[in-house]
MARTISE-693621 format. One record per residue: residue number from 1; chain; x, y, z of N, C-alpha, C in turn. Coordinates in nm, 2 decimals. Layout:
N
+-----+----+--------+--------+--------+--------+--------+--------+--------+--------+--------+
:   i : ch :    n_x :    n_y :    n_z :   ca_x :   ca_y :   ca_z :    c_x :    c_y :    c_z :
+-----+----+--------+--------+--------+--------+--------+--------+--------+--------+--------+
: NUM :  A :      X :      Y :      Z :      X :      Y :      Z :      X :      Y :      Z :
...
+-----+----+--------+--------+--------+--------+--------+--------+--------+--------+--------+
//
This chain:
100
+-----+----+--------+--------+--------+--------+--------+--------+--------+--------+--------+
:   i : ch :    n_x :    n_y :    n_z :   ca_x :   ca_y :   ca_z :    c_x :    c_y :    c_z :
+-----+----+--------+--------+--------+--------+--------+--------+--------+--------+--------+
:   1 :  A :  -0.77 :  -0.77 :  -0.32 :  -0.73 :  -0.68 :  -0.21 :  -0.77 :  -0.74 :  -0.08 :
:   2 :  A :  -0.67 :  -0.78 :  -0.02 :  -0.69 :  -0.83 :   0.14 :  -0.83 :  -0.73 :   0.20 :
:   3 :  A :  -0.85 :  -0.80 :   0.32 :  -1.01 :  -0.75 :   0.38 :  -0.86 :  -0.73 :   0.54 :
:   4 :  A :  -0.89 :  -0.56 :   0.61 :  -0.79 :  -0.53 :   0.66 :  -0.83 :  -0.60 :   0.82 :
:   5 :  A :  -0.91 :  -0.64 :   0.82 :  -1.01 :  -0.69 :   0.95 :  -1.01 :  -0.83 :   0.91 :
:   6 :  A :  -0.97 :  -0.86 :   0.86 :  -0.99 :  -1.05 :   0.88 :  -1.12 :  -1.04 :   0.74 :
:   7 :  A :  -1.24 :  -1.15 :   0.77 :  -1.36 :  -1.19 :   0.72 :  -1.43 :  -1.05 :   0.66 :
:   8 :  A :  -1.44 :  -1.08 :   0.56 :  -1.56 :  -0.96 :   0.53 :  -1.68 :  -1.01 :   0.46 :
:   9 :  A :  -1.81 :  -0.96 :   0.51 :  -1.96 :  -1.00 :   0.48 :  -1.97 :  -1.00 :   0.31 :
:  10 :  A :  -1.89 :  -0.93 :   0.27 :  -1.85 :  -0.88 :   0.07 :  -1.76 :  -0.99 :   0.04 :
:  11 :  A :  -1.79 :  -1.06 :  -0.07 :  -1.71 :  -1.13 :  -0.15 :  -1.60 :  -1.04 :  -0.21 :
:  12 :  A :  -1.50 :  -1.13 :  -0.21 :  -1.36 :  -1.03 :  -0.30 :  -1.38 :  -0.99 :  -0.38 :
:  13 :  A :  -1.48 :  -1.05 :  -0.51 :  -1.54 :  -0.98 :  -0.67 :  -1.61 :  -0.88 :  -0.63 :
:  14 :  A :  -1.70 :  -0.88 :  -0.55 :  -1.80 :  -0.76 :  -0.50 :  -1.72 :  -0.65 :  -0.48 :
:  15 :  A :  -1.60 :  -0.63 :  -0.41 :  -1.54 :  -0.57 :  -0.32 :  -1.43 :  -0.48 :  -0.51 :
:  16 :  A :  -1.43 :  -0.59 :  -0.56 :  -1.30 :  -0.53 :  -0.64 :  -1.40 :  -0.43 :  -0.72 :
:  17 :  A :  -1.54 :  -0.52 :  -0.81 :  -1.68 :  -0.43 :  -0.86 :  -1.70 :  -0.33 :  -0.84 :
:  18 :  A :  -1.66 :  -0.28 :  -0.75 :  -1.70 :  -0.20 :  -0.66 :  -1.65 :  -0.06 :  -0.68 :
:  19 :  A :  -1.56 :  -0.13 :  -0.62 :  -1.41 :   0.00 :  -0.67 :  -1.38 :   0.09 :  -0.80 :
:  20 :  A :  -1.44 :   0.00 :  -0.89 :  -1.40 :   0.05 :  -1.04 :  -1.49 :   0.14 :  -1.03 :
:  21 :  A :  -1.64 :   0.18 :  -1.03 :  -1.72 :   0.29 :  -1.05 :  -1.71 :   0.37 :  -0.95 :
:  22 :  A :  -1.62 :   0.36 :  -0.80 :  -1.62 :   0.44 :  -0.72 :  -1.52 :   0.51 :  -0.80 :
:  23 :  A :  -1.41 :   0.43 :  -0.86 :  -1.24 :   0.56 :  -0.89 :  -1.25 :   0.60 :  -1.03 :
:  24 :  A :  -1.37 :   0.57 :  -1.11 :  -1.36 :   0.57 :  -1.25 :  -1.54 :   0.70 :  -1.25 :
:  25 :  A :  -1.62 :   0.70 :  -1.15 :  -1.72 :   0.78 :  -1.20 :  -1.68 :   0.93 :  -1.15 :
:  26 :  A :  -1.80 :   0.97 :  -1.24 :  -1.75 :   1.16 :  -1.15 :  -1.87 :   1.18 :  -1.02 :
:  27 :  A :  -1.95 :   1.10 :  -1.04 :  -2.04 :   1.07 :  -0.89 :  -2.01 :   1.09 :  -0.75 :
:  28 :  A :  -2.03 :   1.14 :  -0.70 :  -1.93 :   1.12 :  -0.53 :  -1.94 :   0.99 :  -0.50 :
:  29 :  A :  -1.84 :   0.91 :  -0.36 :  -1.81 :   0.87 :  -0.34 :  -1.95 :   0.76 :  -0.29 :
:  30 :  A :  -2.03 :   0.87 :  -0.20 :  -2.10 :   0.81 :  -0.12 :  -2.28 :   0.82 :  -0.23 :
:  31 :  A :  -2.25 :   0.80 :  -0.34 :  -2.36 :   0.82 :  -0.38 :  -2.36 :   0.68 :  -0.46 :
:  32 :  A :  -2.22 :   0.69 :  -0.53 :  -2.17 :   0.51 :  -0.59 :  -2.24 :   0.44 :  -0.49 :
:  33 :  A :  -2.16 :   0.42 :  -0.35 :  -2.22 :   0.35 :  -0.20 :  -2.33 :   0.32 :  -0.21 :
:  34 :  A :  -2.44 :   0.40 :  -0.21 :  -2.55 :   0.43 :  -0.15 :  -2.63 :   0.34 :  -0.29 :
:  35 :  A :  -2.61 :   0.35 :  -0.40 :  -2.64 :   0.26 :  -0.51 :  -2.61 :   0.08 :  -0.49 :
:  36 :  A :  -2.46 :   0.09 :  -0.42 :  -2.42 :  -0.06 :  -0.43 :  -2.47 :  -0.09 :  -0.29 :
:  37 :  A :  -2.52 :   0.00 :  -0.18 :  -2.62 :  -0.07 :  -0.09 :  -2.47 :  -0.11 :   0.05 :
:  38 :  A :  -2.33 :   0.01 :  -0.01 :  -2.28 :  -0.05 :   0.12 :  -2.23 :   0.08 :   0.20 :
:  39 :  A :  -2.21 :   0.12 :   0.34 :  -2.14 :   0.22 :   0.34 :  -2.03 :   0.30 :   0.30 :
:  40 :  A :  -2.03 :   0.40 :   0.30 :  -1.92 :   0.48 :   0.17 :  -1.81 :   0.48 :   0.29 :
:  41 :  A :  -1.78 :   0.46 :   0.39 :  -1.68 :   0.44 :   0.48 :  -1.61 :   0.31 :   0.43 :
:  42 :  A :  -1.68 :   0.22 :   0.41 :  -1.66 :   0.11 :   0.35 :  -1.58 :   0.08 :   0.19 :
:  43 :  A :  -1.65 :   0.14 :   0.17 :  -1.62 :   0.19 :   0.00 :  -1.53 :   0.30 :   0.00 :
:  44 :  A :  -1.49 :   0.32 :   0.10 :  -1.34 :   0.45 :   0.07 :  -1.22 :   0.34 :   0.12 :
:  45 :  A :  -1.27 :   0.26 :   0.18 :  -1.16 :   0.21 :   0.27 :  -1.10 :   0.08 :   0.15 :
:  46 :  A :  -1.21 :   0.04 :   0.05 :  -1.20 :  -0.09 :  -0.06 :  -1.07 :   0.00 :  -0.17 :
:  47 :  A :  -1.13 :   0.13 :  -0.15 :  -1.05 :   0.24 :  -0.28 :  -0.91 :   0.24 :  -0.24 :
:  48 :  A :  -0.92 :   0.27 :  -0.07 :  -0.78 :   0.33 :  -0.04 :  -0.66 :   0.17 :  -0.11 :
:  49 :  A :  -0.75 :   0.09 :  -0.02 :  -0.67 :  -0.05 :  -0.02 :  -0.65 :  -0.11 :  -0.17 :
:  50 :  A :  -0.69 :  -0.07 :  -0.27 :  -0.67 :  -0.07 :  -0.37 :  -0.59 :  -0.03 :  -0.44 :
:  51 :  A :  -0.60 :   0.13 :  -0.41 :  -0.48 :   0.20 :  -0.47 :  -0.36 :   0.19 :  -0.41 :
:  52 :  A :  -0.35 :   0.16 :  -0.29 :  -0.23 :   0.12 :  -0.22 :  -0.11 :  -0.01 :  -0.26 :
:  53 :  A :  -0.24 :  -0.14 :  -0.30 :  -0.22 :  -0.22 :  -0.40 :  -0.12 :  -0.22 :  -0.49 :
:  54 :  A :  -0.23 :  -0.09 :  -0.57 :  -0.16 :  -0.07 :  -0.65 :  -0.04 :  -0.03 :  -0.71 :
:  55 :  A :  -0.03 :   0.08 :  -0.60 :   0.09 :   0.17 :  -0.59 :   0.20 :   0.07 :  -0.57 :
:  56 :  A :   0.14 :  -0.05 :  -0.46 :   0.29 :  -0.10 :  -0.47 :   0.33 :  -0.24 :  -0.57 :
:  57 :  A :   0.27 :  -0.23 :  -0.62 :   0.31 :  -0.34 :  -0.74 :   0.39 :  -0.31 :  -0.86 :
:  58 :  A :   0.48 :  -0.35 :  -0.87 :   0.60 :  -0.31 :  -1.03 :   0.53 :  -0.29 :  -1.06 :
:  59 :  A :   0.57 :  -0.21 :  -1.18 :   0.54 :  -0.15 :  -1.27 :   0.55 :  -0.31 :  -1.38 :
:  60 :  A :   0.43 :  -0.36 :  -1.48 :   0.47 :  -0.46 :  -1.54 :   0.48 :  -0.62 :  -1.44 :
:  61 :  A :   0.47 :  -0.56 :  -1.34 :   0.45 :  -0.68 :  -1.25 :   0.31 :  -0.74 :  -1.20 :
:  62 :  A :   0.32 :  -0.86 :  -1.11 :   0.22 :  -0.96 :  -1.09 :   0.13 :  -0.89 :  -0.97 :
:  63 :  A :  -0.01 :  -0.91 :  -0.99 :  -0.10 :  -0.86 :  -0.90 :  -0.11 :  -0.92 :  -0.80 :
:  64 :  A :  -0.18 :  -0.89 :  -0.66 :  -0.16 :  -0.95 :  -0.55 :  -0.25 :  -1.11 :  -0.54 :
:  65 :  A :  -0.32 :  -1.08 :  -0.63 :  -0.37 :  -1.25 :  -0.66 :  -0.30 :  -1.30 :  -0.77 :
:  66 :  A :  -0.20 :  -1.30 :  -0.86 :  -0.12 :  -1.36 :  -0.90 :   0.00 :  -1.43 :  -0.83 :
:  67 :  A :   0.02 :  -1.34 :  -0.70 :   0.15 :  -1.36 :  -0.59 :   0.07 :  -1.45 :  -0.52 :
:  68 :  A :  -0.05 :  -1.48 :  -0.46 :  -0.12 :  -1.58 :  -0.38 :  -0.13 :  -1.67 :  -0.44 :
:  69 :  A :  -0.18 :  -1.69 :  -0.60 :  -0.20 :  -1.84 :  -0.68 :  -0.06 :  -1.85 :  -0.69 :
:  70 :  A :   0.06 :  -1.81 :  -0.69 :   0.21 :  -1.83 :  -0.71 :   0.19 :  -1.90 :  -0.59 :
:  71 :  A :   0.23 :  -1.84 :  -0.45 :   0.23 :  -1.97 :  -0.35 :   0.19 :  -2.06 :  -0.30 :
:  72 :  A :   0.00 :  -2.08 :  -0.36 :  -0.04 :  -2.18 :  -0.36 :   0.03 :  -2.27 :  -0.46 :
:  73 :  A :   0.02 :  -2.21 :  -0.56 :   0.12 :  -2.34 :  -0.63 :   0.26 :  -2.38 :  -0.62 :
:  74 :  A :   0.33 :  -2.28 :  -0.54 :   0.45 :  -2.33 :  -0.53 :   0.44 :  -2.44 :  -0.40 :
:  75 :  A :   0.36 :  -2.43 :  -0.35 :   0.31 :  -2.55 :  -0.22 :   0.25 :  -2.66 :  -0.27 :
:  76 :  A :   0.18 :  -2.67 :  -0.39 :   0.13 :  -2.74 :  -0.45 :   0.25 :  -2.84 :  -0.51 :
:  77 :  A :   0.33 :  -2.80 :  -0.57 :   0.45 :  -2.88 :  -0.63 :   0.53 :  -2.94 :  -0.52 :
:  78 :  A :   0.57 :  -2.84 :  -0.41 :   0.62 :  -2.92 :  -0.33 :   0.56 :  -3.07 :  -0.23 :
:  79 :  A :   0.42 :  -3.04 :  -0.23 :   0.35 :  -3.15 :  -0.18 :   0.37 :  -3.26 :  -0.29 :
:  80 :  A :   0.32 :  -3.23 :  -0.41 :   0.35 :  -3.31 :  -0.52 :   0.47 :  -3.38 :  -0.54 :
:  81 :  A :   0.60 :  -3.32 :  -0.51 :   0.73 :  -3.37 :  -0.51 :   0.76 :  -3.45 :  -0.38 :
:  82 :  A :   0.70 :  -3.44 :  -0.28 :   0.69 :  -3.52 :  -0.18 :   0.63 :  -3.62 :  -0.20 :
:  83 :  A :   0.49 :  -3.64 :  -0.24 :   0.46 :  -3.77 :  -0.27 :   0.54 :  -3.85 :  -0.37 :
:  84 :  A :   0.57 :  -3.81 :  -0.48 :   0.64 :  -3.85 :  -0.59 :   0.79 :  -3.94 :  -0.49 :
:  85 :  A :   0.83 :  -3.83 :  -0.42 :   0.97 :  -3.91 :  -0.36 :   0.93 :  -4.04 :  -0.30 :
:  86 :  A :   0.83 :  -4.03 :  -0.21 :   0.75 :  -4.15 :  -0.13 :   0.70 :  -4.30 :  -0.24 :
:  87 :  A :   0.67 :  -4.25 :  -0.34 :   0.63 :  -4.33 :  -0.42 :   0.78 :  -4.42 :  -0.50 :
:  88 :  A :   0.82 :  -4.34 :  -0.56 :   0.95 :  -4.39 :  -0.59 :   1.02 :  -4.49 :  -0.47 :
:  89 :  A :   1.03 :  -4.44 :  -0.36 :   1.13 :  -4.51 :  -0.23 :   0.99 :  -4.69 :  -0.24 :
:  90 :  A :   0.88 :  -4.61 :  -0.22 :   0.79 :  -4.74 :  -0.21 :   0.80 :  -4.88 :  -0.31 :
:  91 :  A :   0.84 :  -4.80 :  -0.45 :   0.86 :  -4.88 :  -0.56 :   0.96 :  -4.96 :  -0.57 :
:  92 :  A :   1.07 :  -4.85 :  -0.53 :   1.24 :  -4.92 :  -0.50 :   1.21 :  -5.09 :  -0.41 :
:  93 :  A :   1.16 :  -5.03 :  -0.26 :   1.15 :  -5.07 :  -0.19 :   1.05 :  -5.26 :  -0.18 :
:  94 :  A :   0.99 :  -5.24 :  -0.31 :   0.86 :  -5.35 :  -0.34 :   0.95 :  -5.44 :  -0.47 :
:  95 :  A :   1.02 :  -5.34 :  -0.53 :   1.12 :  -5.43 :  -0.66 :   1.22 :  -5.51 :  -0.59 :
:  96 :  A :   1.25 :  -5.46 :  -0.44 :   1.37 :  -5.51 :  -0.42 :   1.30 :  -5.67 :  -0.35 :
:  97 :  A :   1.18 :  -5.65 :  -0.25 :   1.10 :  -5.73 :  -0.20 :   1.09 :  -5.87 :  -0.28 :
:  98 :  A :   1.03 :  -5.82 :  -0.42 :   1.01 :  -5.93 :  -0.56 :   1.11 :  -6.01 :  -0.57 :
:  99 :  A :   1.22 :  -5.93 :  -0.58 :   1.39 :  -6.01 :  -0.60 :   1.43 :  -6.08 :  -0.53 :
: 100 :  A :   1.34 :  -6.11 :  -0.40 :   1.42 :  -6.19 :  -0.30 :   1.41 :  -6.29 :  -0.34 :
+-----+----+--------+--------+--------+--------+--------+--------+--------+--------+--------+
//
């Protein structure tokens, strides 16, 4: 779950950690908080953004870090297919060199 402010002082595992005993205990909200040492303003705001997440993700479909590692690697291939072209043109270009 994106940080809605840019940078956040919480790692993303901390942040997701987090969430599960806030939406899964019968504890209040701000009492989970006050255990994990962060404000429960904070920790409603990790919930909301979570379940919003969630809400909007197919049903059977890819999580929002599965859609981020998808376009890193779809950038990843295309860099890769870039070089690959460059390399080939270079090889063309050094066989034809030899042949003179």
């Amino acid at each position: 779950m994106p940080s809605v402010s840019g940078k956040s002082k919480y790692p993303e595992q901390f942040r997701r950690d987090a969430v599960e005993p806030a939406r899964s205990s019968d504890r209040p909200l701000r009492q989970v908080a006050r255990e994990l040492g962060v404000n429960h303003e904070t920790l409603r705001n990790w919930v909301r953004t979570a379940e919003q997440a969630q809400a909007a993700a197919p049903v059977g479909g890819v999580s929002a870090d599965e859609r981020q590692e998808l376009r890193e690697l779809r950038e990843r291939v295309a860099e890769l297919e870039l070089e690959k072209d460059i390399l080939r043109k270079a090889a063309a270009y050094f066989a034809k060199e030899m042949g003179r």
